[in-house]
LUMVOVO-649227 format. One record per residue (C-alpha): x, y, z; residue in three letters; residue number from 1. Coordinates in steps of 0.2 Angstrom, whole numbers, plus 2048, in hexadecimal, padded with zeros to 3 digits. Example, Ala and Ser with C-alpha at 12.3 -4.5 7.8 and 13.67 -1.06 7.14 Angstrom:
+-----+-----+-----+-----+-----+
:  xx :  yy :  zz :  aa :   i :
+-----+-----+-----+-----+-----+
: 83E : 7EA : 827 : ALA :   1 :
: 844 : 7FB : 824 : SER :   2 :
+-----+-----+-----+-----+-----+
//
This chain:
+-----+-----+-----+-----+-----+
:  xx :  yy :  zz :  aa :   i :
+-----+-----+-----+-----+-----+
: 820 : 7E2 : 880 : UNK :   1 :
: 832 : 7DA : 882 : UNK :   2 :
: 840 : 7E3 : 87F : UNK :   3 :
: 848 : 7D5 : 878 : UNK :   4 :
: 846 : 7CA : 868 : UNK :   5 :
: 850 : 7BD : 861 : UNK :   6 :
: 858 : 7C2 : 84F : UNK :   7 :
: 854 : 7B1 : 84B : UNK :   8 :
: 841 : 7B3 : 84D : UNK :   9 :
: 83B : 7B9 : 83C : UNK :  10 :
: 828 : 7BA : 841 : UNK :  11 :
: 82B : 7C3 : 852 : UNK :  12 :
: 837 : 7D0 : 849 : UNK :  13 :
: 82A : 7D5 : 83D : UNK :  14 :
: 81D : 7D6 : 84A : UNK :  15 :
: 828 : 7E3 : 855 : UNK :  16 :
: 829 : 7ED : 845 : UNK :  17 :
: 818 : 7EE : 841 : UNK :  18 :
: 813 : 7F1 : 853 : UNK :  19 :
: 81F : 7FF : 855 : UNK :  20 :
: 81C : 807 : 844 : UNK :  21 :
: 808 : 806 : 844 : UNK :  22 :
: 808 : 80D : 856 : UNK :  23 :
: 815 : 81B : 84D : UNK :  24 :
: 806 : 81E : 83F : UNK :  25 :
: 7F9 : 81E : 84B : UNK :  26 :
: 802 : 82D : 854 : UNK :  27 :
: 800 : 83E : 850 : UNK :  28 :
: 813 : 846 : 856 : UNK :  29 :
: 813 : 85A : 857 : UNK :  30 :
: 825 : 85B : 856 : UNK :  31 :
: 826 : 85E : 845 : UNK :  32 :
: 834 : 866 : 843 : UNK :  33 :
: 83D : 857 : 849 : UNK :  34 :
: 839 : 84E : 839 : UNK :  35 :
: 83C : 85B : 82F : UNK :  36 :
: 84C : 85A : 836 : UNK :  37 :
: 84F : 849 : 832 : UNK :  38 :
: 84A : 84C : 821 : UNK :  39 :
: 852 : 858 : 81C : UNK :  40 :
: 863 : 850 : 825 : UNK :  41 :
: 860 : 842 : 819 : UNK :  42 :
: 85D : 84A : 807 : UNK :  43 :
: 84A : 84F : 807 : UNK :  44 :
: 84A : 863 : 801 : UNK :  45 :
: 83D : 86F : 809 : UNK :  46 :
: 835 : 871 : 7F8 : UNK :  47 :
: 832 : 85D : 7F9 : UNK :  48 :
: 82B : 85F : 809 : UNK :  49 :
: 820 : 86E : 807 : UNK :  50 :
: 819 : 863 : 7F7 : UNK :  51 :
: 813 : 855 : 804 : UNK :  52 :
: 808 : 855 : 812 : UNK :  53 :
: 810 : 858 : 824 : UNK :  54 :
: 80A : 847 : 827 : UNK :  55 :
: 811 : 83E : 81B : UNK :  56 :
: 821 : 83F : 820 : UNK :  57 :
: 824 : 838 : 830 : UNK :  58 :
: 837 : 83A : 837 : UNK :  59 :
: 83B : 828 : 82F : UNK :  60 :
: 849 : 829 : 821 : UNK :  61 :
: 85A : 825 : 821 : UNK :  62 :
: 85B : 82C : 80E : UNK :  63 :
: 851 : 836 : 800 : UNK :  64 :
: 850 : 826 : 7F4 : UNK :  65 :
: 845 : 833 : 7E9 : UNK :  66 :
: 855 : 83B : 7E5 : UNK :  67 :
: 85E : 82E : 7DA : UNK :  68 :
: 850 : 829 : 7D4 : UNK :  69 :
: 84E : 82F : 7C3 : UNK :  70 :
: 83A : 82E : 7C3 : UNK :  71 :
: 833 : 833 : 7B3 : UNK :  72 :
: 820 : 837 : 7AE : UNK :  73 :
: 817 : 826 : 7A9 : UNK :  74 :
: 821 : 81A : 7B5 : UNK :  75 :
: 819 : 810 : 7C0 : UNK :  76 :
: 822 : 811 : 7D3 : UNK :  77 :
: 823 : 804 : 7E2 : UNK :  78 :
: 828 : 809 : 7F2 : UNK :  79 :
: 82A : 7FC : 7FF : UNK :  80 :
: 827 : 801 : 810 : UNK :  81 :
: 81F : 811 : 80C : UNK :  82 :
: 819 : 817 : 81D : UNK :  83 :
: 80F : 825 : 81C : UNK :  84 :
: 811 : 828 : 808 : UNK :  85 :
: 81F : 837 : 807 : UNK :  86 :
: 828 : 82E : 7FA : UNK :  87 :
: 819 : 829 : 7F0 : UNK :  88 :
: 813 : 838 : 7F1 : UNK :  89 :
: 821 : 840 : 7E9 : UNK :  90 :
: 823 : 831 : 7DC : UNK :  91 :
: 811 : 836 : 7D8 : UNK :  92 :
: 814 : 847 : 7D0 : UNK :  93 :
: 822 : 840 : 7C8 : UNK :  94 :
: 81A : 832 : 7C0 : UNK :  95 :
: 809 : 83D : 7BD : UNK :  96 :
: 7F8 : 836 : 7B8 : UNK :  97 :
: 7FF : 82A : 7AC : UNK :  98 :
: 809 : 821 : 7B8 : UNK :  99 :
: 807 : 818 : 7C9 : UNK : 100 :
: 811 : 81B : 7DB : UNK : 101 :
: 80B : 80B : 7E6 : UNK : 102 :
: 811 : 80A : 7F8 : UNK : 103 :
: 813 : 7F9 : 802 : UNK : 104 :
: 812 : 7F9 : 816 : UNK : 105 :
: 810 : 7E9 : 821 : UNK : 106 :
: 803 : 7F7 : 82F : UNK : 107 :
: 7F2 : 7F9 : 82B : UNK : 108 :
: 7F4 : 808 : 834 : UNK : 109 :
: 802 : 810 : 828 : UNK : 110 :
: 7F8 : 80B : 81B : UNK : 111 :
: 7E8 : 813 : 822 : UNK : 112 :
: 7F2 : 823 : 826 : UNK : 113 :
: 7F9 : 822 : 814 : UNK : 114 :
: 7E7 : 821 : 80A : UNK : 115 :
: 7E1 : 82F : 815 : UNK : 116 :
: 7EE : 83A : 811 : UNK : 117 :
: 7EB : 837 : 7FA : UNK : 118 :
: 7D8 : 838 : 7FF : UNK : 119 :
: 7DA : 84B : 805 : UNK : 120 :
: 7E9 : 84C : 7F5 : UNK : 121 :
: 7DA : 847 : 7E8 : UNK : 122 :
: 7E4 : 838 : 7E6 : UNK : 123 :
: 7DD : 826 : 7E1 : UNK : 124 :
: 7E2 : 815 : 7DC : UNK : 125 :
: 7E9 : 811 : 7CE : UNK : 126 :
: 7F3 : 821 : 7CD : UNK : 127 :
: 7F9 : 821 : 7E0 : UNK : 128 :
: 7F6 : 810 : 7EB : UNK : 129 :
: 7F9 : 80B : 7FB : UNK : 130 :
: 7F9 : 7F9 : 7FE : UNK : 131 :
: 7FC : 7ED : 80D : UNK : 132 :
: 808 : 7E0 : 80A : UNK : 133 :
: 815 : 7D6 : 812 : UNK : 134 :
: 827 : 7DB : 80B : UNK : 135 :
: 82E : 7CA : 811 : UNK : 136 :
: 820 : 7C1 : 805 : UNK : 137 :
: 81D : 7C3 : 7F3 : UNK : 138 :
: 818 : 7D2 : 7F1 : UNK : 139 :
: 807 : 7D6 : 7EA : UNK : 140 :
: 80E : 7DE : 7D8 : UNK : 141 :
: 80E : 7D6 : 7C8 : UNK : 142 :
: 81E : 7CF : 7BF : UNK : 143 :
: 829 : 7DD : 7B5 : UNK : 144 :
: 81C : 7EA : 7B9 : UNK : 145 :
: 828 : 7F5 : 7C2 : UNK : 146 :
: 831 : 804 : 7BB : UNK : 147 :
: 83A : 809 : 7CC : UNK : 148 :
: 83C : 803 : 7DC : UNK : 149 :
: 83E : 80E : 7EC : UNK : 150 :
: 83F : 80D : 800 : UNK : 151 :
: 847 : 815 : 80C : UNK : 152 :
: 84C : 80E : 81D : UNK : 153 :
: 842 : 7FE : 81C : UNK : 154 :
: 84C : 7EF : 816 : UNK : 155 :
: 857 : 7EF : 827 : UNK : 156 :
: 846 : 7EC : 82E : UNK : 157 :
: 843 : 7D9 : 826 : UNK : 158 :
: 84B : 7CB : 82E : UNK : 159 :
: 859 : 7C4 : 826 : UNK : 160 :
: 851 : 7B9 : 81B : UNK : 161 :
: 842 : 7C6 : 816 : UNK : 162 :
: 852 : 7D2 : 811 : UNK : 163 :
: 857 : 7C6 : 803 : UNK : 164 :
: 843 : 7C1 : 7FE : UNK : 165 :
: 840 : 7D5 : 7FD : UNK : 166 :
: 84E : 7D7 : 7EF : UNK : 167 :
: 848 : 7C7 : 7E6 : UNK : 168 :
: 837 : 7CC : 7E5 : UNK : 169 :
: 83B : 7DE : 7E0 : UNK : 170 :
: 846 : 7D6 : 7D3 : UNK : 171 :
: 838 : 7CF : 7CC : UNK : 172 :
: 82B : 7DE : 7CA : UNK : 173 :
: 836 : 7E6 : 7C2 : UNK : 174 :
: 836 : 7E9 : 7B0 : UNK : 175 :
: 846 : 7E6 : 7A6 : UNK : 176 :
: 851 : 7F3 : 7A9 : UNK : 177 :
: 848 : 7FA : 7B8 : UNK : 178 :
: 851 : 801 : 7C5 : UNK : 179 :
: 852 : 802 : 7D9 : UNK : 180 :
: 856 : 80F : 7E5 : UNK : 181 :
: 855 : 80D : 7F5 : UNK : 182 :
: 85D : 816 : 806 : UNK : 183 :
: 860 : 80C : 816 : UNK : 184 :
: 86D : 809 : 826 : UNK : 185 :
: 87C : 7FC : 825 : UNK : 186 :
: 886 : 7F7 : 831 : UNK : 187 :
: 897 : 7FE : 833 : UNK : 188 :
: 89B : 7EE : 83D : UNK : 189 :
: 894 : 7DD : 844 : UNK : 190 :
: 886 : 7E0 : 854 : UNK : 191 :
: 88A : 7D7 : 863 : UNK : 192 :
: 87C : 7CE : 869 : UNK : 193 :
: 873 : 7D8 : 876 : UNK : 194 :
: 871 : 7E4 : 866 : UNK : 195 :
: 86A : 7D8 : 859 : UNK : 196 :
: 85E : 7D4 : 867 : UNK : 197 :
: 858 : 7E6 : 86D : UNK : 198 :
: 846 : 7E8 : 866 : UNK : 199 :
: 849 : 7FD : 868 : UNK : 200 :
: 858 : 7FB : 860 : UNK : 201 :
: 850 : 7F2 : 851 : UNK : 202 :
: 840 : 7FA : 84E : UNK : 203 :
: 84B : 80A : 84D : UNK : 204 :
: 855 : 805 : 83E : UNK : 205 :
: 866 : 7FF : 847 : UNK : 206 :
: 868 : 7EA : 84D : UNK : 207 :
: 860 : 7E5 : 83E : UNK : 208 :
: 86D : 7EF : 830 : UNK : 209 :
: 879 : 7E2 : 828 : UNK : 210 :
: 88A : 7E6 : 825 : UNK : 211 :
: 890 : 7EE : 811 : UNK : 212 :
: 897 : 7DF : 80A : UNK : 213 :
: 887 : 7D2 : 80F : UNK : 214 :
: 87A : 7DF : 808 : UNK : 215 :
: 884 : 7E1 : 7F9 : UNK : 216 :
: 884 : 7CD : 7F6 : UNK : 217 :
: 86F : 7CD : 7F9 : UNK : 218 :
: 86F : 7DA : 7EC : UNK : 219 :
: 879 : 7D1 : 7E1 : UNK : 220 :
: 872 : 7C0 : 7E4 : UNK : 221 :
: 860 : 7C7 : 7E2 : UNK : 222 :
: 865 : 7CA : 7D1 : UNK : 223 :
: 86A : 7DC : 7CE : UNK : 224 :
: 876 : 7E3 : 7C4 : UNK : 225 :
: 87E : 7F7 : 7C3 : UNK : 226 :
: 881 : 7F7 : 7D7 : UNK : 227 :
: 885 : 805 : 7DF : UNK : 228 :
: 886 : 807 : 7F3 : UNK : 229 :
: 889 : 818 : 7F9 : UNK : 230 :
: 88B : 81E : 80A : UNK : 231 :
: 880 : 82E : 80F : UNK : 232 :
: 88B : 83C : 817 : UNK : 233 :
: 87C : 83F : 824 : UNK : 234 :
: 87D : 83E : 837 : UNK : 235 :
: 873 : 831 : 83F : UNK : 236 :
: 874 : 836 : 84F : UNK : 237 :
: 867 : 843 : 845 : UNK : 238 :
: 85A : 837 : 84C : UNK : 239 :
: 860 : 839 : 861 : UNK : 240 :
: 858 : 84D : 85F : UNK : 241 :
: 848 : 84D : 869 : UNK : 242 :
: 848 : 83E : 871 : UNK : 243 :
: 849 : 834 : 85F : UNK : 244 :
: 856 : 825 : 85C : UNK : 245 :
: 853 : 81D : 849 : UNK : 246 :
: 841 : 81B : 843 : UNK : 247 :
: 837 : 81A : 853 : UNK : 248 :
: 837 : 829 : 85E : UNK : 249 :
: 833 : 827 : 873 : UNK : 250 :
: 824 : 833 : 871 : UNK : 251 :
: 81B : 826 : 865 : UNK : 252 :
: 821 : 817 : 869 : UNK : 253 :
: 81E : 80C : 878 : UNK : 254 :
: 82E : 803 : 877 : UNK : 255 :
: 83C : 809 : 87F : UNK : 256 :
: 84B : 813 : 876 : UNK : 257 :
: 85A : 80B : 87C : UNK : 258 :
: 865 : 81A : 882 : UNK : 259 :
: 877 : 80F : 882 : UNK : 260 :
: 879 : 80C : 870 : UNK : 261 :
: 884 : 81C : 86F : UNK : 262 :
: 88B : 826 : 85F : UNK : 263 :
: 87F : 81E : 84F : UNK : 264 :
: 88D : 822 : 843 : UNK : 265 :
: 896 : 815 : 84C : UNK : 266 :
: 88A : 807 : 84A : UNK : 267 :
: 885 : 80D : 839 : UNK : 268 :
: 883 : 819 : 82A : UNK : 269 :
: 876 : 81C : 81E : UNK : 270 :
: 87A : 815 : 80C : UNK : 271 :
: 86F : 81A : 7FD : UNK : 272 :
: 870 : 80A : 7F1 : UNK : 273 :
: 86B : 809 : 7DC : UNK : 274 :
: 86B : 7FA : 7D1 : UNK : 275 :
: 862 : 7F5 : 7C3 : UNK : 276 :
: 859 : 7E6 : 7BC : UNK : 277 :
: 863 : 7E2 : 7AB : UNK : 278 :
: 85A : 7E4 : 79C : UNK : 279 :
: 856 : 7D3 : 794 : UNK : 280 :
: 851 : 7D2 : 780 : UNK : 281 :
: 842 : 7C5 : 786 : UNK : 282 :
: 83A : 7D4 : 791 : UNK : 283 :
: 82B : 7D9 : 78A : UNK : 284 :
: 826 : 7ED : 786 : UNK : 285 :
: 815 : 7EB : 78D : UNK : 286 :
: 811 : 7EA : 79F : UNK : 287 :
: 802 : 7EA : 7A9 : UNK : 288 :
: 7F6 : 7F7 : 7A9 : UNK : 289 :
: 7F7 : 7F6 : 7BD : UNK : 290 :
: 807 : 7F0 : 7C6 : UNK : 291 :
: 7FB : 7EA : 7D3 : UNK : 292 :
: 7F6 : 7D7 : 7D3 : UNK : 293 :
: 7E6 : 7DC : 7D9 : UNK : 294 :
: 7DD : 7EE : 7D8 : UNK : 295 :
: 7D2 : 7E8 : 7E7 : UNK : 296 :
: 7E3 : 7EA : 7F2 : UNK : 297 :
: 7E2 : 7FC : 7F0 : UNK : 298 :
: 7D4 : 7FE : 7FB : UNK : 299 :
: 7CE : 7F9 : 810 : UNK : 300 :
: 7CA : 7E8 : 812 : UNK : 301 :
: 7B6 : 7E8 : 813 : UNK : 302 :
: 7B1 : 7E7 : 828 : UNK : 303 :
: 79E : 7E4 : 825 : UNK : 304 :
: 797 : 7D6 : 81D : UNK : 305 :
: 789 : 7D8 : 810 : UNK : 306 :
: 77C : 7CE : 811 : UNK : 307 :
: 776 : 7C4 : 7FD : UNK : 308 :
: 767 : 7C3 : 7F2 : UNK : 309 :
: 764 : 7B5 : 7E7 : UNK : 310 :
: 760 : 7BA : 7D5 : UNK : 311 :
: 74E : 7B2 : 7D8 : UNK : 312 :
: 74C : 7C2 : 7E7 : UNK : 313 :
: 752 : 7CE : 7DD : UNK : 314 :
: 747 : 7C7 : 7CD : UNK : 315 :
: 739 : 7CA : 7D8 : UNK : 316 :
: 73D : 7DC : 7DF : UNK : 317 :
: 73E : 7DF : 7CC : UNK : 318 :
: 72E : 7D7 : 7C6 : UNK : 319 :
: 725 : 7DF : 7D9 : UNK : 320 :
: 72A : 7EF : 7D6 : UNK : 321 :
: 71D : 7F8 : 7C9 : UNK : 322 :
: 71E : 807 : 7C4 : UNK : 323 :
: 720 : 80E : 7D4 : UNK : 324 :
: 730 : 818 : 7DB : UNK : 325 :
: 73B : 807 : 7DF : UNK : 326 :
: 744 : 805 : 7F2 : UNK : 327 :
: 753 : 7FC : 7E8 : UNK : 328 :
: 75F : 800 : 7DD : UNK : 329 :
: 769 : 7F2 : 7D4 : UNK : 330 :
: 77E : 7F5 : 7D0 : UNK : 331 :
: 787 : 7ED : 7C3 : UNK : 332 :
: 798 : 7F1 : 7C9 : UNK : 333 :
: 7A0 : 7E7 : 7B9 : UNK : 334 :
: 7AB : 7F2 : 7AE : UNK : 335 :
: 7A7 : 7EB : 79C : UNK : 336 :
: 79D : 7DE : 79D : UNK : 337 :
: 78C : 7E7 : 79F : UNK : 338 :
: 787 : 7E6 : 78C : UNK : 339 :
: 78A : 7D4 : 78D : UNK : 340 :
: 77A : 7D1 : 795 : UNK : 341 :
: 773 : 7D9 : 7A7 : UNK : 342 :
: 766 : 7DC : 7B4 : UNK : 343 :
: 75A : 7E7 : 7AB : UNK : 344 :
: 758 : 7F9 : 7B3 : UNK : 345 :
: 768 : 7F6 : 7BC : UNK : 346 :
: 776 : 804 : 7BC : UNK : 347 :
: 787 : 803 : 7B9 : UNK : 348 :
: 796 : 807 : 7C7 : UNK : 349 :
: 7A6 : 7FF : 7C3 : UNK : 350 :
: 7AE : 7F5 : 7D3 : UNK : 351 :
: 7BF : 7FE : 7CF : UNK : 352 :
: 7BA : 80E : 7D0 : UNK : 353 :
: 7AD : 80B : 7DF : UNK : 354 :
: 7B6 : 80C : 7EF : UNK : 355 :
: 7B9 : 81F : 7E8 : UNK : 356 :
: 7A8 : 823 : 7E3 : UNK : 357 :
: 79F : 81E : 7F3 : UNK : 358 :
: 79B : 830 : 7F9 : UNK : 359 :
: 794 : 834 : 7EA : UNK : 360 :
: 78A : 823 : 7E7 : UNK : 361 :
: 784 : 827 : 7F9 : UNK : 362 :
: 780 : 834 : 7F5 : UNK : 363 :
: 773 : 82F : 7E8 : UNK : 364 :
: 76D : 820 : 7F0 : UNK : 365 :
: 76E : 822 : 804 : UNK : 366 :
: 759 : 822 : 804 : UNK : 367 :
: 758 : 812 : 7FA : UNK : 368 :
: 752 : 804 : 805 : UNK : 369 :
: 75E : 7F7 : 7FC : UNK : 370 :
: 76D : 7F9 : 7F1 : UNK : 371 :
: 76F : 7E9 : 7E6 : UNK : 372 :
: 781 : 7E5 : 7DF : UNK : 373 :
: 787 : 7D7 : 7D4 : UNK : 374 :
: 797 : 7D3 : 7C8 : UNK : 375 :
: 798 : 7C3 : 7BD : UNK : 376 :
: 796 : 7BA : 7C8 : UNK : 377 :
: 794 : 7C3 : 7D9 : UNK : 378 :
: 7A6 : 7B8 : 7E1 : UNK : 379 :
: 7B1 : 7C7 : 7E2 : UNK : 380 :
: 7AC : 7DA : 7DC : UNK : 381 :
: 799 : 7D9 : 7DE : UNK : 382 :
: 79A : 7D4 : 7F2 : UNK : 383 :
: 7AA : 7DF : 7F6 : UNK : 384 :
: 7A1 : 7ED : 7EF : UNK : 385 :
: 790 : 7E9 : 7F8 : UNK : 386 :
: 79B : 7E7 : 809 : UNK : 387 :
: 7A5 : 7F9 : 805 : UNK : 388 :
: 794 : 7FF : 803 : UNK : 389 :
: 78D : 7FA : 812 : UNK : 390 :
: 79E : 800 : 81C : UNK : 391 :
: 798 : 811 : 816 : UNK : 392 :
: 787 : 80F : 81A : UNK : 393 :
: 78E : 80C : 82D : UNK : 394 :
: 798 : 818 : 82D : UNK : 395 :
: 78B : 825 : 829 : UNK : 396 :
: 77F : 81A : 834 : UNK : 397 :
: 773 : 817 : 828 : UNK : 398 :
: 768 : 80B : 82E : UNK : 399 :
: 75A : 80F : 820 : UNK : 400 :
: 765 : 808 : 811 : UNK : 401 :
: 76D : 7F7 : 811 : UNK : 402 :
: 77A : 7F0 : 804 : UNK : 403 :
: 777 : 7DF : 7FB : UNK : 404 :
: 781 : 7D4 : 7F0 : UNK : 405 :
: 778 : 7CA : 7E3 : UNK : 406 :
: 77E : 7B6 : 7E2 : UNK : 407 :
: 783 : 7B1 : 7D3 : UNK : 408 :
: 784 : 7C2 : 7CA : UNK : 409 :
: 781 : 7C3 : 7B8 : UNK : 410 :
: 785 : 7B2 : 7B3 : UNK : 411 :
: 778 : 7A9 : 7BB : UNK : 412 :
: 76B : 7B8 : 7B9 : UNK : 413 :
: 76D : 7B7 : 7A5 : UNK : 414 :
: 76E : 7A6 : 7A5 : UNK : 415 :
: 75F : 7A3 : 7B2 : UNK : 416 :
: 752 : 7B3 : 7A8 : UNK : 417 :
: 75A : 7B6 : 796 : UNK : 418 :
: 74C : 7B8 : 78B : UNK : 419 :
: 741 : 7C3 : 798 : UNK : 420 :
: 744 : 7D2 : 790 : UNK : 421 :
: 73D : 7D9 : 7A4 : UNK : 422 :
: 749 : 7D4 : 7AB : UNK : 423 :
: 758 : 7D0 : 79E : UNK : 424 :
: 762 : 7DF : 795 : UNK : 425 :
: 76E : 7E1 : 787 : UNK : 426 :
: 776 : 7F1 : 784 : UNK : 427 :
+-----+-----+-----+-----+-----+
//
C-alpha cells in the first residue's frame, strides 16, 4: 500500500481506513495493558473496563463519550464507528432490556468481532446490534428514532465532505430533543501538505482533524443547537507508548507509523463535544419499535445460496408422505400472519428471531432430509432464512440436511390450494 493519499480522494480515504482498521480487528494484540492505558488516559474507569470484555476495547479512544452522556434505562443508543463494541456495550446496561445500543462500522471485520463478543454476553438484536454501514451515506436508522448519539474518535476519519453528511444524517435520527456526545481530535493548526497526505498519519487519527472553528460551523450547520466543544486535558502522546501513534499501532498494522510527526499535543488535542437537536412541538411521542430500518441488518449477509421449491413440490411431498415418519419439515418464519391461512403441518419459527435460534433449531432438525421455509411470499424472510440455514448446515458439515425456500410462500399456496383442508390451515 502507498503511503500517500490525496485529501481530496474521498473513496481512497475511506478505503485506507477500512483496510487499516479491519486488519486492526482481525489482530489479536497481547499488549493489553497498553490499551488499558489509553483508556484510562482518556476517561474510561477500571470499573467500566472490568464490566466489558478485554476485547472490546481496543486502544482506539480519544474520549469516554459514555461519560457525558446521560443514558437512561429505556433509550435507544447509536454509536457510529463502534469498533469492537466498548461503548455499546456499556450503553447497553444503561439502556437495559427495554432499550436498544446499535453500533455502525464501515469493516466487516469490526463488525464480526463485535457480534462475537454480545454472542458470548447473551446479548441479541434488538437490545444490542451491530450493523454495517457506511458513515458517509445515509445511515441505515429510521427518522427521529434516536435518543443519543455517541462516537469516539471516528469522525476525523471521514473526508471532508462525509464529516458534514455524518452530522446531517445524525441530525436526522434523532428524536426531538435528542442529544449527541461525541469525543474526537482537532487540529490545533492548519496541516502542511505532506501531513494531509500521509496515510499513517491519517488512519491514526491526526491529517484528517479539522481545526475548532470549522468543526464547530459543521456542527452548527448540521442543525444542532446547545453546542458545547471542550478540550480533554489528556496526553496524546499517550498513544507513542509501545510502539503506538493514534488509532493504528505498528504491531497490527501493516502501514507504516510515521515516526517525524513529533509532540501530538502540538498538532492536536482531544475535544469532547455535546449538542442537542432542539425540541419541535410537531415532533411526535411515538417512535419506532426498532431504530433500525431493517431488523435483517443485524445479522451476516447469507454466503450460501439455498436452492427453491415450487408450492406444487412441496404439495406433493405433503400428499406423498403418508402416515410415515416425514424427511421434511416445512417453517413458516412469518411473525403474525400464520392464522391467516398456511401450509398445513407446518411450524412456526419467526425470521426475527431466527438467526438466534439456529443452534437450537439444529438441534431438532439436523436428521431431517429437507427443511422447507417460506414467508408471504418467499421474496425476503422465507429465502434469507433458508440460506442462514444452510450456512449452518455447512458449517456443521451436514451434508445429510439441506435447506429450501418455498416460491411464492403463503400467498400463492392459499391462493393455489384454499379449500383443501390437507393441505390449507387456518388457526
Amino acid at each position: 500500500m502507498s503511503n500517500r493519499v490525496s485529501p481530496d480522494d474521498d473513496a481512497a480515504l475511506i478505503n485506507v481506513v477500512n483496510e487499516a482498521y479491519s486488519q486492526k480487528a482481525r489482530v489479536e494484540c497481547t499488549d493489553r495493558d497498553h490499551f488499558d492505558r489509553v483508556a484510562n488516559a482518556f476517561g474510561y474507569t477500571p470499573e467500566q473496563l472490568q464490566s466489558v470484555s478485554a476485547e472490546a476495547h481496543m486502544g482506539l479512544s480519544c474520549g469516554n463519550p459514555m461519560a457525558a452522556a446521560s443514558i437512561k434505562e429505556g433509550e435507544t443508543v447509536l454509536d457510529l464507528g463502534s469498533g469492537g463494541g466498548i461503548d455499546v456495550f456499556l450503553a447497553a446496561a444503561k439502556v437495559g432490556p427495554s432499550g436498544q445500543a446499535i453500533g455502525l462500522d464501515n469493516s466487516d471485520d469490526m463488525i464480526a468481532r463485535a457480534r462475537r463478543i454480545a454472542t458470548t454476553k447473551g446479548l441479541k438484536p434488538p437490545n444490542v446490534a451491530f450493523v454495517k454501514a457506511t458513515l458517509t451515506e445515509e445511515l441505515p436508522i429510521e427518522n427521529n428514532s434516536v435518543d443519543c448519539v455517541l462516537s469516539n474518535c471516528v469522525i476525523n476519519l471521514l473526508p471532508p465532505a462525509g464529516k458534514l453528511k455524518v452530522m446531517q444524517e445524525v441530525h436526522r435520527i434523532l428524536k426531538s430533543g435528542g442529544r449527541v456526545s461525541l469525543d474526537d481530535i482537532v487540529a490545533k493548526k492548519p496541516f502542511p501538505e505532506s501531513l494531509r497526505s500521509n496515510v499513517a498519519a491519517y488512519v491514526s487519527c491526526i491529517s484528517g482533524a479539522i481545526l475548532l472553528q470549522e468543526y464547530q460551523a459543521l456542527v452548527e450547520d448540521a442543525g444542532f443547537k446547545d453546542i458545547i466543544f471542550m478540550e480533554n486535558p489528556s496526553d496524546l502522546n499517550v498513544y507513542l507508548d509501545s510502539g503506538s501513534t493514534g488509532c493504528c499501532s505498528r504491531e497490527s498494522s501493516a502501514i507504516f507509523i510515521p515516526t517525524d510527526i513529533g509532540d501530538l499535543n502540538e498538532l492536536a488535542a482531544s475535544y469532547h463535544i455535546y449538542a442537542t437537536k432542539a425540541n419541535s412541538s410537531a415532533a411526535t411521542n411515538s417512535a419506532p419499535a426498532s431504530a433500525l430500518k431493517n431488523w435483517w441488518d443485524a445479522y451476516p449477509i447469507p454466503a450460501s445460496s439455498a436452492s427453491s421449491l415450487e408450492c406444487a413440490e412441496v404439495a406433493d411431498l405433503i400428499k406423498n408422505s403418508g402416515l410415515e415418519k416425514r424427511d421434511f419439515v416445512v417453517v413458516d418464519v412469518r411473525r403474525n400472519d400464520h392464522a391467516g391461512g398456511h401450509v398445513r403441518g407446518s411450524i412456526q419459527q419467526p425470521a426475527q428471531t431466527f438467526y438466534d435460534g439456529l443452534p437450537m433449531f439444529y438441534e431438532q432438525h439436523k436428521e431431517t432430509k429437507q427443511v422447507i421455509l417460506y414467508c408471504g411470499s418467499s421474496h425476503g424472510r422465507g429465502p434469507r432464512c433458508a440460506k442462514w440455514y444452510q450456512d449452518y448446515l455447512d458449517q456443521q458439515r451436514n451434508t445429510e440436511s439441506k435447506a429450501f425456500w418455498m416460491t411464492g410462500g403463503a400467498k400463492e399456496w392459499v391462493a393455489s390450494y384454499k379449500g383443501r383442508g390437507d393441505l390449507v390451515d387456518f388457526d
